[in-house]
C-alpha positions in Angstrom: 61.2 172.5 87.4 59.5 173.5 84.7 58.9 176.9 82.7 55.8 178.6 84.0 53.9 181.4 82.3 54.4 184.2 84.4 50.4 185.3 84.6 49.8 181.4 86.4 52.8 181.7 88.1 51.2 182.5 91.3 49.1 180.6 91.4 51.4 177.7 90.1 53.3 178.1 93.1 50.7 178.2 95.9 49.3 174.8 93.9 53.2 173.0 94.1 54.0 174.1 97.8 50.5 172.6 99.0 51.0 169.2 96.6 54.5 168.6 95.8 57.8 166.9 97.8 61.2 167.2 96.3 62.9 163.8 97.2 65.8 164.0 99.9 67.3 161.3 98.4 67.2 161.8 94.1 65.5 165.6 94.3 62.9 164.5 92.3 59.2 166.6 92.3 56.9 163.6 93.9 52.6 164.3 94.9 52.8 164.3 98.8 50.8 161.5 98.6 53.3 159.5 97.0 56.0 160.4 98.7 56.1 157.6 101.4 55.8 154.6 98.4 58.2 156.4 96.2 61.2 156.5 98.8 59.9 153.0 99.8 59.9 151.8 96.7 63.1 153.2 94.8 65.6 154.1 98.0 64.9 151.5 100.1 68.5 149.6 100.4 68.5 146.2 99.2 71.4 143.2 98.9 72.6 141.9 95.9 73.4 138.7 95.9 77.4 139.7 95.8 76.1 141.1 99.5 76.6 144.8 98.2 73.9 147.3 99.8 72.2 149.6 97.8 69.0 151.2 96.3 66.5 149.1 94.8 66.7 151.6 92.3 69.8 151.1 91.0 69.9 147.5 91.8 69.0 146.2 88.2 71.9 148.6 86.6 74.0 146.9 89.0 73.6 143.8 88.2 74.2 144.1 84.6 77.1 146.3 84.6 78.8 146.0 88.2 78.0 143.0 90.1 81.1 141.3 90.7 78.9 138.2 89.8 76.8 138.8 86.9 76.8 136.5 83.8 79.5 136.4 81.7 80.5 134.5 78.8 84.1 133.2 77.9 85.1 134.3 74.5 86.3 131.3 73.7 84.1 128.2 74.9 80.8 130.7 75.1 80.2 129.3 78.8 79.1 131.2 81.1 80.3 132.3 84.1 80.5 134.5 87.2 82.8 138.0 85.7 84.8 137.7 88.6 86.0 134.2 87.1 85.9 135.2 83.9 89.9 136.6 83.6 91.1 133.4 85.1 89.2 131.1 82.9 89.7 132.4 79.7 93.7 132.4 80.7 93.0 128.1 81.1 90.9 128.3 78.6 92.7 130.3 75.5 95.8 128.3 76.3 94.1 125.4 74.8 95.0 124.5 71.1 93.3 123.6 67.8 94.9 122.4 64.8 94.7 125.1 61.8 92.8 123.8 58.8 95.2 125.6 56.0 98.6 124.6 58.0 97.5 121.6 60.2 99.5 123.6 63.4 97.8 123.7 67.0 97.7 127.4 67.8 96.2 128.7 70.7 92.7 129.6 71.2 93.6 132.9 72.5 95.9 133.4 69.0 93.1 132.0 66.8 92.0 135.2 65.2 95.2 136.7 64.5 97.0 133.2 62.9 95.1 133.8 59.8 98.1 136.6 59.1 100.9 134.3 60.0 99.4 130.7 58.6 102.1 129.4 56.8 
């Protein structure tokens, strides 16, 4: 996958048919040699611990941007929790109120940023 000077390209070719796989799974150019611990290593299926199969390899991105149960934290207590819990706690949890220090009102937490416009 590369550009070859057309003099070695022969040659080039005879050397990557003798040496090199291209992966079934991600078509990537992998040593022979190599092969085995690479589709091992990156397309093995794994579980995550919200019991979705999939490739090791994409198991980290996953779990930072999919996973029903990575870490989240609520805007408005900063605790964290499962994402799939998050909607429903910060719905409890901006529905509590804190008095305004210019008006002395309780406004809701979930109203706290925009009251500044309407204090008074």
């Amino acid at each position: 996958k590369k550009d070859i000077p057309a003099v070695n390209f022969l040659i080039h070719e005879i050397h990557c048919r003798r040496n090199i796989e291209i992966c079934p799974y991600c078509s990537d150019s992998i040593p022979k040699s190599e092969m085995k611990n690479h589709v091992e290593s990156e397309h093995v299926q794994v579980t995550c611990k919200c019991r979705m199969k999939i490739e090791n390899s994409l198991l980290k991105d996953h779990e930072e941007s999919a996973c029903p149960l990575r870490p989240a934290l609520c805007q408005f207590c900063d605790i964290p929790l499962a994402f799939n819990k998050l909607q429903e706690h910060e719905s409890y949890c901006g529905a509590r109120t804190e008095p305004c220090g210019d008006c002395g009102r309780n406004v809701l937490l979930r109203d706290l940023k925009e009251h500044p416009r309407v204090c008074g």
